[in-house]
N, C-alpha and C positions, 0 to 999 in steps of 0.2 A: 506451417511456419508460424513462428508465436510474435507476436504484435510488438515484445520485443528488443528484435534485430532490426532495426529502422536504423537506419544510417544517420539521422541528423535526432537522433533521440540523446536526452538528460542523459548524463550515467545516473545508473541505479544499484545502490550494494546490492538491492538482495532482491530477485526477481523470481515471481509466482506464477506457475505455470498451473491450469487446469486442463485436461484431459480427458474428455466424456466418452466412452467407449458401449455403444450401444451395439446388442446381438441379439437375436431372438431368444427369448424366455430370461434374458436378466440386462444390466445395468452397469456398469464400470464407472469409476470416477478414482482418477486418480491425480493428487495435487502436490506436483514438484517445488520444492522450493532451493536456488541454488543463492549464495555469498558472492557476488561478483567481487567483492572486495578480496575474498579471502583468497580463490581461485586469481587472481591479481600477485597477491601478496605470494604465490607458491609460484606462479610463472615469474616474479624479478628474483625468489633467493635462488632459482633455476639458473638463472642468471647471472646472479652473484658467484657461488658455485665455480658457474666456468671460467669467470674473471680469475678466482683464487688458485683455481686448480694454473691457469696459465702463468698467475705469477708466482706458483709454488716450480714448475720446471724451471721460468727463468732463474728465480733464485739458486736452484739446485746446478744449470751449468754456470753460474758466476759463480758461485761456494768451490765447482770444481775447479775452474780456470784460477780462484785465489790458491786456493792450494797446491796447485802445478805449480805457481809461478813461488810460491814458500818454499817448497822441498824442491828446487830446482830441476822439473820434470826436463826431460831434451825436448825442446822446442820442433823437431824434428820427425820424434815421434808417431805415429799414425794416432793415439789418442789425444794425446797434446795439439797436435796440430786440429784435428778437428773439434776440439773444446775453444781453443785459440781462434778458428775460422766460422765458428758458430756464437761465439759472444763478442768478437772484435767491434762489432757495430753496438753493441747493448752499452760497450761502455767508452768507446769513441768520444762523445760530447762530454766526458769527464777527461779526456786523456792530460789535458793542458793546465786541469784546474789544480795540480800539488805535485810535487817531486817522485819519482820512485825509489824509496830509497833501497841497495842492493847488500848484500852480505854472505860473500863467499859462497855466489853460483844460486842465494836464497835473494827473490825479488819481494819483496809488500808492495804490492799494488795497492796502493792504499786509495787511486780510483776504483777497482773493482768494490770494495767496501763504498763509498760513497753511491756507486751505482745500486747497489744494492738496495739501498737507504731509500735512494729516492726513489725507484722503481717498487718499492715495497708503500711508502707513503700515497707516491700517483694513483696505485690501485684502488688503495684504502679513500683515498676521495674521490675516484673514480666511482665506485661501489656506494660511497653513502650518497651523494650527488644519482644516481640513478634510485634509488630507495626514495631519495627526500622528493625527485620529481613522480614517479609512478604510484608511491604508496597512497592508498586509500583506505584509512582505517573503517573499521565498521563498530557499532554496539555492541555488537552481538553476532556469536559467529554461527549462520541457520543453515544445515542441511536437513531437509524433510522431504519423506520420501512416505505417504500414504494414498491407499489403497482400497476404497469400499467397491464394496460388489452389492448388488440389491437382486433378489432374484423376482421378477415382475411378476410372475404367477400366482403369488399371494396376495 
């Protein structure tokens, strides 16, 4: 185990491992060097990622339930209805804040746009707010990975 993974250790960007590999008739040394920073910075956009990817579906059923309620989908429906039973909570806490205005069997939900807006903003500072907390930049980005062999017999 390498000196380290100490639980109440500094963080360190960039951490140097040596590996002394002795066998009869030769010699091994091999010295790892890994970016904690960098391996950091690839596990939050991991991260980011699945933030986006979840607010690319919510987007995609609130775009569908806008447009059911535009072309006057039957509310009855088996896809309407589960477009309708699957975003009714997404855009609930906007239900009360503007009118809906209607047009021969065509609704504008013009909460389902609002929800949208700000369910697309909340991510986005969700997402820079986790970067601005975890990120740890580095100088320089070191992955080194050598290898000597000495053969002792000489």
């Amino acid at each position: 185990m390498s000196d380290n993974n100490r639980p109440n250790e500094e963080a360190v960007d960039l951490r140097t491992d040596t590996v002394v590999t002795q066998k009869q008739g030769y010699e091994s040394t091999e010295q790892i060097s890994r970016d904690v920073a960098g391996e950091q910075r690839v596990r939050t956009y991991k991260y980011s990622r699945f933030f986006w990817t979840i607010l690319g579906i919510v987007e995609i059923f609130l775009g569908l339930r806008f447009l059911l309620k535009v072309i006057g989908a039957n509310p009855d429906a088996g896809f309407s209805k589960f477009i309708y039973g699957a975003t009714g909570w997404l855009v609930a806490p906007f239900r009360l804040l503007v009118g809906t205005p209607e047009v021969e069997g065509s609704v504008i939900e013009v909460t389902t746009l609002i929800a949208m807006v700000v369910y697309a903003l909340f991510f986005w500072i969700a997402v820079r707010l986790v970067r601005m907390v975890t990120d740890r930049s580095s100088s320089q980005t070191t992955a080194t990975y050598s290898k000597r062999e000495q053969d002792r017999h000489h």
